[in-house]
C-alpha positions as CSV (number, residue, x, y, z in Angstrom):
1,X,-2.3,-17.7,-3.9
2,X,-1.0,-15.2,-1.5
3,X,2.6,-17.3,-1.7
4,X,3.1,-15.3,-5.2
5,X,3.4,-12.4,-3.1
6,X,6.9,-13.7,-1.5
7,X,9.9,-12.3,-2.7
8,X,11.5,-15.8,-4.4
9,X,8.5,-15.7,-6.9
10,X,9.3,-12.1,-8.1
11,X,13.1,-12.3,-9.0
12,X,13.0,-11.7,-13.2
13,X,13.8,-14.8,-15.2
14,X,15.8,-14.7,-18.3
15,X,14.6,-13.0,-20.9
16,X,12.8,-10.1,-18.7
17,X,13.0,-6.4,-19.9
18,X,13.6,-4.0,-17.3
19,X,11.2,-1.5,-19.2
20,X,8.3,-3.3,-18.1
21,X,8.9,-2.4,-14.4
22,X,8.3,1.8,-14.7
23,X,4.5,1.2,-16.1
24,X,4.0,-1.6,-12.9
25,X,5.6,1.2,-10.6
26,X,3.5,4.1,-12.2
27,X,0.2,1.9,-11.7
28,X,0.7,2.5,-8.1
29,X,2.1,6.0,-8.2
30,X,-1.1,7.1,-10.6
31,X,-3.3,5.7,-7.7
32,X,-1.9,7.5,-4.4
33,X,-1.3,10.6,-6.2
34,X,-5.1,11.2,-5.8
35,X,-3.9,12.5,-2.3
36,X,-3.3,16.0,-4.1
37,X,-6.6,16.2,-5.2
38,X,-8.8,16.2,-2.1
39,X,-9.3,19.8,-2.8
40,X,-11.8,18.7,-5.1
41,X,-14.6,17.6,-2.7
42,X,-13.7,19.5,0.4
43,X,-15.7,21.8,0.4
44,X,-18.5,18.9,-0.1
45,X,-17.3,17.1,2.7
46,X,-17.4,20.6,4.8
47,X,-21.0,21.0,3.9
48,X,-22.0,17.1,4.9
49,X,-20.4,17.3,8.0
50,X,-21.0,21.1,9.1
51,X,-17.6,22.0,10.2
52,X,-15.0,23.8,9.6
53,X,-12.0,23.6,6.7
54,X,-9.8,23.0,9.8
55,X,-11.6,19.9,10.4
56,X,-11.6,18.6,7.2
57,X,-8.3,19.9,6.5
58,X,-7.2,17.4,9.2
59,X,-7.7,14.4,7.2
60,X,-5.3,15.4,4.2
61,X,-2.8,16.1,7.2
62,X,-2.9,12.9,9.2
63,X,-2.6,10.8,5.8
64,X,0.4,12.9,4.7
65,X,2.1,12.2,8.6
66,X,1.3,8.8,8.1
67,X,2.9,8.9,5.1
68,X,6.0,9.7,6.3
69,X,6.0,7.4,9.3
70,X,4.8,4.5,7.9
71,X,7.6,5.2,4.7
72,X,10.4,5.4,7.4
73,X,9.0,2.1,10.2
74,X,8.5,0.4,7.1
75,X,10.6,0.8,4.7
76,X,13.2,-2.2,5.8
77,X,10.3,-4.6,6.0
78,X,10.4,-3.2,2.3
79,X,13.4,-3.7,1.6
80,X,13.0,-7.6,3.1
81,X,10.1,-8.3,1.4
82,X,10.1,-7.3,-2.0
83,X,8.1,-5.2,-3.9
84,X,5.0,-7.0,-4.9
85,X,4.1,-7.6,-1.1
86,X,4.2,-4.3,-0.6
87,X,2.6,-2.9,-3.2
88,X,0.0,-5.2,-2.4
89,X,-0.3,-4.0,1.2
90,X,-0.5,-0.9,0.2
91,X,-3.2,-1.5,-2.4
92,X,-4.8,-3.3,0.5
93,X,-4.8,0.1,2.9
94,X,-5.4,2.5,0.1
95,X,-8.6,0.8,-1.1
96,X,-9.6,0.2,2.5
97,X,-8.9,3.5,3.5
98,X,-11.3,5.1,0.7
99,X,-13.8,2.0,2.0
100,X,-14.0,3.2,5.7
101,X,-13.6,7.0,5.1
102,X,-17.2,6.4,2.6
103,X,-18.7,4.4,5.9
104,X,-17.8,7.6,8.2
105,X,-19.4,9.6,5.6
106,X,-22.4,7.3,5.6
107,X,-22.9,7.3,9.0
108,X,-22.4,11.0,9.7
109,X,-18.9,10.0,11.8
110,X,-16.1,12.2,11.2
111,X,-13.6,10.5,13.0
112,X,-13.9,7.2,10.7
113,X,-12.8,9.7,7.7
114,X,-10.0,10.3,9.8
115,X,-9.0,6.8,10.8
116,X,-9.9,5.3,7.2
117,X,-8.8,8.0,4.5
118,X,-6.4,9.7,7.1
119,X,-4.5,6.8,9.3
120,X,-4.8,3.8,6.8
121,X,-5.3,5.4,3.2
122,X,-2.0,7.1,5.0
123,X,0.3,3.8,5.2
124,X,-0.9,2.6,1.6
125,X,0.6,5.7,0.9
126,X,3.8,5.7,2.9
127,X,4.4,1.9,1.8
128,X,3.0,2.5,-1.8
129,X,5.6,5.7,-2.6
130,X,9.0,3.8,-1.6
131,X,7.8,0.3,-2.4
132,X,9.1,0.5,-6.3
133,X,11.6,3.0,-5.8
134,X,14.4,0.4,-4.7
135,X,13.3,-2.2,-7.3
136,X,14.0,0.8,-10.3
137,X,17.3,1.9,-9.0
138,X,18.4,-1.8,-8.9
139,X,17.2,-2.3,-12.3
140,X,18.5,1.2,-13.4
141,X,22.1,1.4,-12.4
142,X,23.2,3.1,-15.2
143,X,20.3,6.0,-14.8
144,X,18.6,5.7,-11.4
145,X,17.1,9.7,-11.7
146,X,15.5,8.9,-15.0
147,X,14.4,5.6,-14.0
148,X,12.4,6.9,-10.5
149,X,11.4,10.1,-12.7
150,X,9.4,7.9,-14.5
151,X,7.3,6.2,-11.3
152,X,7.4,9.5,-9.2
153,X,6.2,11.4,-12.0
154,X,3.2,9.7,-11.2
155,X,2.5,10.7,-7.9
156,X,2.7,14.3,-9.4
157,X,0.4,13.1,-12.1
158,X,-2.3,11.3,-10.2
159,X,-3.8,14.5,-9.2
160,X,-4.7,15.4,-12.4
161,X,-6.3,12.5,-13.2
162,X,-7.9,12.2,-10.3
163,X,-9.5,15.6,-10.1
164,X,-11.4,16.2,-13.3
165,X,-12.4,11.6,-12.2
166,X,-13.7,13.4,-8.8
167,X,-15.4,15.7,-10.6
168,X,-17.6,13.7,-13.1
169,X,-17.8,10.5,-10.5
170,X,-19.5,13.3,-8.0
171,X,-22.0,14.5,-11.0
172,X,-22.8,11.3,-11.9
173,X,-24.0,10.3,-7.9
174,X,-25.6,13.9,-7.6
175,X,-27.2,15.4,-10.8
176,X,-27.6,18.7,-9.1
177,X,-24.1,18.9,-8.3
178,X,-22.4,21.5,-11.0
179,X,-18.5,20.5,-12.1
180,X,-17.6,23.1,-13.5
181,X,-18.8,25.1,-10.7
182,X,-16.0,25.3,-7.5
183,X,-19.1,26.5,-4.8
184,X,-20.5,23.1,-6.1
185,X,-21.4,21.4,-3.5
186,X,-22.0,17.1,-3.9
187,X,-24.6,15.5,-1.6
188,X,-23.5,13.1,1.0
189,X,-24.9,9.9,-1.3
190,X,-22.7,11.5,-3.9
191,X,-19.1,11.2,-1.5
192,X,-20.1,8.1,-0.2
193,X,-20.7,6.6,-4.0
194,X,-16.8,8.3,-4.9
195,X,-15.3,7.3,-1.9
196,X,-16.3,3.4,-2.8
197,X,-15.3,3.7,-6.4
198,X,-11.9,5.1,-6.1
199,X,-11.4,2.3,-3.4
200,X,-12.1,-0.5,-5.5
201,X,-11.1,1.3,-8.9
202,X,-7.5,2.0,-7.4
203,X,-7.2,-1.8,-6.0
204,X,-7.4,-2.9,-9.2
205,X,-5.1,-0.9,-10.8
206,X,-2.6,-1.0,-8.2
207,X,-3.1,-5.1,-9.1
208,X,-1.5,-4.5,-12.5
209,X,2.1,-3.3,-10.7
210,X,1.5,-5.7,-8.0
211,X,1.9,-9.0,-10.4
212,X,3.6,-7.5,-13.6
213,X,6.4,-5.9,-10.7
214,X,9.8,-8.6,-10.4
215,X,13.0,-7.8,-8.9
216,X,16.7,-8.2,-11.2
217,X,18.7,-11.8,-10.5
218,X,21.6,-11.6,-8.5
219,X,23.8,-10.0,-9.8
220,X,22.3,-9.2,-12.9
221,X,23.4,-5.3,-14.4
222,X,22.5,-4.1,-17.7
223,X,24.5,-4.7,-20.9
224,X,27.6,-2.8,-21.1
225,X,27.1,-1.0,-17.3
226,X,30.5,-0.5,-15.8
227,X,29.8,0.3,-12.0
228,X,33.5,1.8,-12.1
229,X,32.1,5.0,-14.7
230,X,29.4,5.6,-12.4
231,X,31.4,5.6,-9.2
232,X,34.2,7.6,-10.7
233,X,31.3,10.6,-10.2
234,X,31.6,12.7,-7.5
235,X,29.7,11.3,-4.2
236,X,29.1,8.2,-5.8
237,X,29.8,4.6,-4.0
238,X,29.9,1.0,-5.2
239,X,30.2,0.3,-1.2
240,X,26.5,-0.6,0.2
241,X,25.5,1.6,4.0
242,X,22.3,0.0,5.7
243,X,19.3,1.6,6.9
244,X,20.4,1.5,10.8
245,X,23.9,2.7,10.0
246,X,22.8,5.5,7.2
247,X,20.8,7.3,10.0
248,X,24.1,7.6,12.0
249,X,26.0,9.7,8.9
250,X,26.0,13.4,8.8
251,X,25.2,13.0,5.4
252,X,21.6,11.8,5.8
253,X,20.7,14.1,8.3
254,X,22.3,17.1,5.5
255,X,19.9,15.8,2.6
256,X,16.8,15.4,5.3
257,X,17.8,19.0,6.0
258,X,17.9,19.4,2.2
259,X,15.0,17.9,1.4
260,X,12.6,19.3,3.9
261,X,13.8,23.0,3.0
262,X,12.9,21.8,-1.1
263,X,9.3,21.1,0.1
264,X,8.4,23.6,2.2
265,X,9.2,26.4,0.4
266,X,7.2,24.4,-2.7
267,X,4.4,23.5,-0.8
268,X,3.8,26.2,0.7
269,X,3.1,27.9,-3.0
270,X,1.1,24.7,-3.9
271,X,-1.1,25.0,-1.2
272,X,-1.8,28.6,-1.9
273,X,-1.8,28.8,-5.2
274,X,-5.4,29.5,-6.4
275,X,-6.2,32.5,-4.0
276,X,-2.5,33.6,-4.5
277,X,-2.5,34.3,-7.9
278,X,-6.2,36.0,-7.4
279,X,-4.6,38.0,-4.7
280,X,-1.7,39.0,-6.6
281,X,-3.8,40.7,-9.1
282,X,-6.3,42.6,-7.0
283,X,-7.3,46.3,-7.7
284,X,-9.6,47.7,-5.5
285,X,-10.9,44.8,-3.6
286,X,-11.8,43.0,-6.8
287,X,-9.1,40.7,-8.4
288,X,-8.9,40.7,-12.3
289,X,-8.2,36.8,-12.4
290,X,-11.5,34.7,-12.2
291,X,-12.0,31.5,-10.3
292,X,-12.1,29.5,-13.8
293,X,-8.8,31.0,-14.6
294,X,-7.0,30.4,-11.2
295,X,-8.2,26.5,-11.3
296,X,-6.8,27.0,-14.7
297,X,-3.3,27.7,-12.8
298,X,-3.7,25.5,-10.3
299,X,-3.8,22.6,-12.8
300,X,-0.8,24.5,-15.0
301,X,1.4,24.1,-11.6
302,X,0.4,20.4,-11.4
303,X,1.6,19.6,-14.8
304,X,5.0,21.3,-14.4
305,X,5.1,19.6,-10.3
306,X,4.6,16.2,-13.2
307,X,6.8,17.1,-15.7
308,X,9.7,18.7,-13.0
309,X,9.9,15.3,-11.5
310,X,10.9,13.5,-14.9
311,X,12.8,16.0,-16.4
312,X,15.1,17.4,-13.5
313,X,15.6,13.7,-12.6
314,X,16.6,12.8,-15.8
315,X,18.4,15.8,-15.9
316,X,20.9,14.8,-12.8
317,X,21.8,11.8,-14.4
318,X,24.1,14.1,-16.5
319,X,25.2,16.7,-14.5
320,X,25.0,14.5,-11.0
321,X,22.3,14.7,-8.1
322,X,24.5,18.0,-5.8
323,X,24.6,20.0,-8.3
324,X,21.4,19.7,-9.4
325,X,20.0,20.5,-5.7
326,X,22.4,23.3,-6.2
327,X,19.7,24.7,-9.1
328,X,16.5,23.6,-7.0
329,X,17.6,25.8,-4.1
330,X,20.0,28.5,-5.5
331,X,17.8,29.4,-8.6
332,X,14.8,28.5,-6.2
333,X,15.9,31.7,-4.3
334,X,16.0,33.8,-7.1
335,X,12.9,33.4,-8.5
336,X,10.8,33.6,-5.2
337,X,12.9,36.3,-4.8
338,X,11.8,38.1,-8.1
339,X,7.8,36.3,-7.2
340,X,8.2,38.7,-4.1
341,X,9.4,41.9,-5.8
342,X,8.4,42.2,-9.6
343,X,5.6,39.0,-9.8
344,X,2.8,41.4,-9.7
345,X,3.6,43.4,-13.0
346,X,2.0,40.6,-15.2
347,X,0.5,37.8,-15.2
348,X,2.3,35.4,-17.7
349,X,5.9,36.4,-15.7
350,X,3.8,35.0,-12.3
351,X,2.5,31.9,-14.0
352,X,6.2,31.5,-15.3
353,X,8.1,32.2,-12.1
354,X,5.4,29.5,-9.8
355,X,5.8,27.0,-12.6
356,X,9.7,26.9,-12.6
357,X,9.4,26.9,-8.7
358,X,6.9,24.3,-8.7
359,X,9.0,21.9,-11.1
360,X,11.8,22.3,-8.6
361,X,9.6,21.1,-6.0
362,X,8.8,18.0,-7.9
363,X,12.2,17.7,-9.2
364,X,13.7,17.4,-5.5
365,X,11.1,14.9,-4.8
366,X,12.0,12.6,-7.3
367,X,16.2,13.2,-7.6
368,X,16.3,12.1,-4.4
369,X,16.0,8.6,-4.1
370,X,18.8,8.7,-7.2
371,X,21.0,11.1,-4.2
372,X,20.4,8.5,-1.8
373,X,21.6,5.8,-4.1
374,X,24.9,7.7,-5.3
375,X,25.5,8.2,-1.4
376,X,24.3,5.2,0.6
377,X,24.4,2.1,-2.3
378,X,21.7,-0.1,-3.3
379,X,21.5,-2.3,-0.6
380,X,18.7,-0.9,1.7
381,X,18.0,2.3,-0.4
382,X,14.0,1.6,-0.1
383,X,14.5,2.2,4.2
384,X,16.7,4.6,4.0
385,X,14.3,6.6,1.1
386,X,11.3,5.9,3.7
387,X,13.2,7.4,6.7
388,X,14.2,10.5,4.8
389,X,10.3,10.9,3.8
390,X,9.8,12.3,7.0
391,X,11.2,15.1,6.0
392,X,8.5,15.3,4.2
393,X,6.0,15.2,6.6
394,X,7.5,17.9,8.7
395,X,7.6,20.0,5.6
396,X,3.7,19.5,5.0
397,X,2.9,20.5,8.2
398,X,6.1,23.9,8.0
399,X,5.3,25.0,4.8
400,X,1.5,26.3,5.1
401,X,2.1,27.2,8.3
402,X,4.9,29.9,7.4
403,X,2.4,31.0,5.0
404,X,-0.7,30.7,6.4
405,X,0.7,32.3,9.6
406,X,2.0,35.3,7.8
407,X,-1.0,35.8,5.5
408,X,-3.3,36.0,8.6
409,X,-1.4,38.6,10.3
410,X,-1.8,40.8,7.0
411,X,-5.5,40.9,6.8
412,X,-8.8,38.6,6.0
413,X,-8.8,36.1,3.0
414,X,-10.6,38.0,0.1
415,X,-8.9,41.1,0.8
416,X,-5.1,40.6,0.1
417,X,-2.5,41.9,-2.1
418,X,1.0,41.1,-3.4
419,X,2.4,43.1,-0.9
420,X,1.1,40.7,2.0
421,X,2.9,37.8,0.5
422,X,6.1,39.4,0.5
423,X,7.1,38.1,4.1
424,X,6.2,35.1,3.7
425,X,8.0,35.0,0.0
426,X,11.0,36.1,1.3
427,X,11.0,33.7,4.3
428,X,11.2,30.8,1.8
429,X,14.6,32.6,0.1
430,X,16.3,32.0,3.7
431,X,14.9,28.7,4.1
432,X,15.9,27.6,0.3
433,X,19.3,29.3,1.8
434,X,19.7,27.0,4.3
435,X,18.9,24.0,2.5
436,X,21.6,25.7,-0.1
437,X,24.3,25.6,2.5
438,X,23.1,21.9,3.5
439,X,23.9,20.8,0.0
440,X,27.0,22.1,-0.4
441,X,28.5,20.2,3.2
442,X,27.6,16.8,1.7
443,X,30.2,14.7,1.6
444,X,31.0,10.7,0.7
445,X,30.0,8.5,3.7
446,X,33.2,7.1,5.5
447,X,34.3,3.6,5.0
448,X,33.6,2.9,8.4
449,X,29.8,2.8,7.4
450,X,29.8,0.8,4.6
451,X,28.7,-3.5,4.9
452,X,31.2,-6.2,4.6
453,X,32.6,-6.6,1.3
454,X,30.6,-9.8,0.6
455,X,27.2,-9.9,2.9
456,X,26.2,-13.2,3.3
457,X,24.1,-14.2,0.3
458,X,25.9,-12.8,-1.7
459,X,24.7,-13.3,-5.8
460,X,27.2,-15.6,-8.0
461,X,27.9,-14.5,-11.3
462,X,26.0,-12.3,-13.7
463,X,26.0,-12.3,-17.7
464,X,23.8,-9.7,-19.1
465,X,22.1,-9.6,-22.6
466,X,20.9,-5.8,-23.7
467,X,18.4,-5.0,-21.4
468,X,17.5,-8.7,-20.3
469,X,18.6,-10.8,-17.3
470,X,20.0,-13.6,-17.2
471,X,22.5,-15.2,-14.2
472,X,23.7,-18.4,-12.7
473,X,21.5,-18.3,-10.3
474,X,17.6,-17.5,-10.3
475,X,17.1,-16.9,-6.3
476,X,19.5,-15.6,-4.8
477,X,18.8,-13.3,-1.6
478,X,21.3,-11.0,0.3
479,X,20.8,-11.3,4.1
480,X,18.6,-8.5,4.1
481,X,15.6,-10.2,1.8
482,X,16.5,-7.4,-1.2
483,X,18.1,-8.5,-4.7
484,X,21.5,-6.5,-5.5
485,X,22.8,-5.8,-8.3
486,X,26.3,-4.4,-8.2
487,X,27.4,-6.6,-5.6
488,X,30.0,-8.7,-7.7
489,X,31.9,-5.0,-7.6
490,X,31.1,-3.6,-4.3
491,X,34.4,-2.9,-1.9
């Protein structure tokens, strides 16, 4: 049974629509976007364990390292293996991961949350985040930004299903827990009985991608696609750069640098957001925004982190992936700019100025892997997307420390004002600036990086009909185990 999993048995057959692989990708997206909504039960988890938010904080940190690690060591065993293998390995960690995190919280042992929701649920999501994102941009030559919009939309989105899920899951366990309440707290039956449920809930969901996910035939490009229109963009190749040599290129190390600035100074707002918007609006010690209504904003920013990632994605396929980072960062320094100086003076032009910045930060998130394309081919784009993810990781940890660090040299939580987040506001304007001038020095990658003209494996032939494949050949493999789908053109 496992032998479905290899990579011969997922190439599409004649006849396939390449529409039917953004719902398989989203099934896995939807899943490991519950990562954003640990918030939910931490406090719960703080209570079961007695310690501190430190401590429990931990375990959303090590699974957002491991994240990044496991994207970039294993993103060209991606690459080689397809991607129902390794959506199906990471279904396999994420569900086990929820499994033993609910046995540490059984058994009153801490460290198995770590090593099961933290280390493993961490490489389900590392593996589970780039293991579609390859597959779309090979089906989607012709609009690669809208096409991994679509799946990373999810990621943004699985938040917001999963919070209000949390929510009525942890009721329904513990009667006497309140969820409408946020000092709520859920008895320790009540996280085990959530834990276990999301892990064998998300398994089989994350089956539906796994066996309804199939790579494009050799060769195989939609109907009426010209590579030539696309590469006649700026930055743009039809040449093909692997993994190993793409980390080599000043070019990579300028988006990483590009990238990481995009997602500090986001995160650091997402992070904050629901005692920042409290502070912000605080007259004599008492803030005129309620708990309700700052949950209320902190789902607001989630929808327009979802909606950022489809629509400034979609958005660069017109106007092209550098200039596009040129609005996340330059305009991004404006408005936390204005956040700093006028956000204060109402409310709605606060909620306005963090939504726009917010649907930048999910709009850099989900542009890149289309950047990486235009820049570095199809040919190992999954690895070289998982490398760049550690940019990521090194943002998560930068990004609330910035904050966090400036915030407690201001004064106790509770007690803070606008004025106390201007620091820390206008710190993000010269990171955003530096990520600015990154952007700009991005240039095409030299020749000298690109693969031989024909790699050995090379598809035969392709014929296309609309949106369906069909080729001369039904298995054909490129030396590195992934499918192409411009090679009949490529240099």
């Amino acid at each position: 049974m496992l032998s479905a999993l290899d990579h011969q048995h997922t190439v599409a057959k004649p006849g396939y629509s390449r529409w039917l692989i953004p719902p398989a990708a989203l099934a896995v997206h939807l899943c490991i976007g519950q990562a954003y909504a640990t918030s939910v039960y931490k406090n719960s988890l703080i209570a079961h364990f007695d310690a501190s938010q430190t401590a429990i904080g931990v375990i959303f940190s090590i699974a957002i390292v491991m994240l990044g690690l496991s994207a970039a060591v294993g993103g060209t065993w991606v690459e080689a293996n397809g991607p129902r293998k390794a959506m199906f390995v990471s279904a396999c960690f994420w569900a086990t991961g929820f499994l033993v995190g609910a046995l540490g919280i059984a058994t009153g042992q801490l460290w198995l949350v770590y090593l099961g929701y933290g280390f493993l649920g961490g490489i389900g999501l590392g593996i589970g985040y780039i293991s579609p994102v390859s597959t779309l941009i090979k089906w989607f030559p012709d609009r690669p930004g809208l096409a991994t919009g679509l799946a990373i939309m999810g990621f943004g989105g699985g938040a917001m299903l999963a919070s209000p899920l949390s929510r009525q899951l942890l009721s329904f366990y513990d009667p006497g827990y309140d969820p409408s309440n946020s000092a709520s707290v859920a008895s320790g039956g009540a996280l085990v009985g959530l834990f276990v449920t999301l892990g064998v809930g998300y398994f089989a969901i994350m089956m539906f991608g796994v066996f309804n996910v199939r790579v494009p035939a050799p060769g195989w490009r939609p109907a009426g696609f010209d590579p030539a229109t696309v590469a006649a963009k700026p930055l743009v190749t039809t040449a093909h750069v692997s993994a190993t040599n793409a980390i080599r290129t000043r070019s990579f190390w300028l988006l990483w640098i590009v990238l990481f600035c995009n997602v500090t100074a986001g995160i650091g707002i997402l992070e904050q957001a629901s005692p920042m918007i409290q502070d912000f609006f605080r007259e004599n010690g008492t803030s005129t925004v309620t708990i309700a209504a700052a949950g209320g904003f902190v789902g607001l920013l989630s929808l327009f982190n979802m909606a950022g990632r489809f629509a400034w994605s979609s958005t660069s396929d017109i106007i092209g992936r550098k200039p596009i980072y040129m609005v996340y960062l330059g305009v991004g320094m404006v408005l936390y700019a204005l956040l700093a100086l006028i956000g204060s003076t109402a409310t709605a032009l606060f909620v306005l100025l963090a939504c726009v910045i917010l649907s930048f930060y999910g709009g850099g998130f989900a542009t890149v892997p289309a950047y990486l394309r235009d820049l570095f081919g199809t040919y190992q784009v999954g690895a070289i997307h998982g490398r760049l993810l550690t940019a990521w990781s090194a943002a998560g940890i930068a990004g609330p420390l910035i904050i966090n660090g400036f915030l407690d040299a201001q004064g106790k939580p509770g007690t803070l004002t606008a004025s106390a987040y201007q620091p820390a506001l206008f710190t993000m304007v010269g990171v955003l600036a530096i990520g600015f001038v990154a952007n700009l020095l991005i240039r095409p990658v030299p020749d000298r990086f690109h693969e031989p003209a024909t790699p050995v494996g090379g598809p035969g032939p392709a014929t296309t009909v609309g949106d369906r494949s069909t080729t001369a050949s039904d298995t054909g493999v490129d030396s590195a185990g992934s499918v192409g789908t411009e090679r009949s053109t490529t240099r």
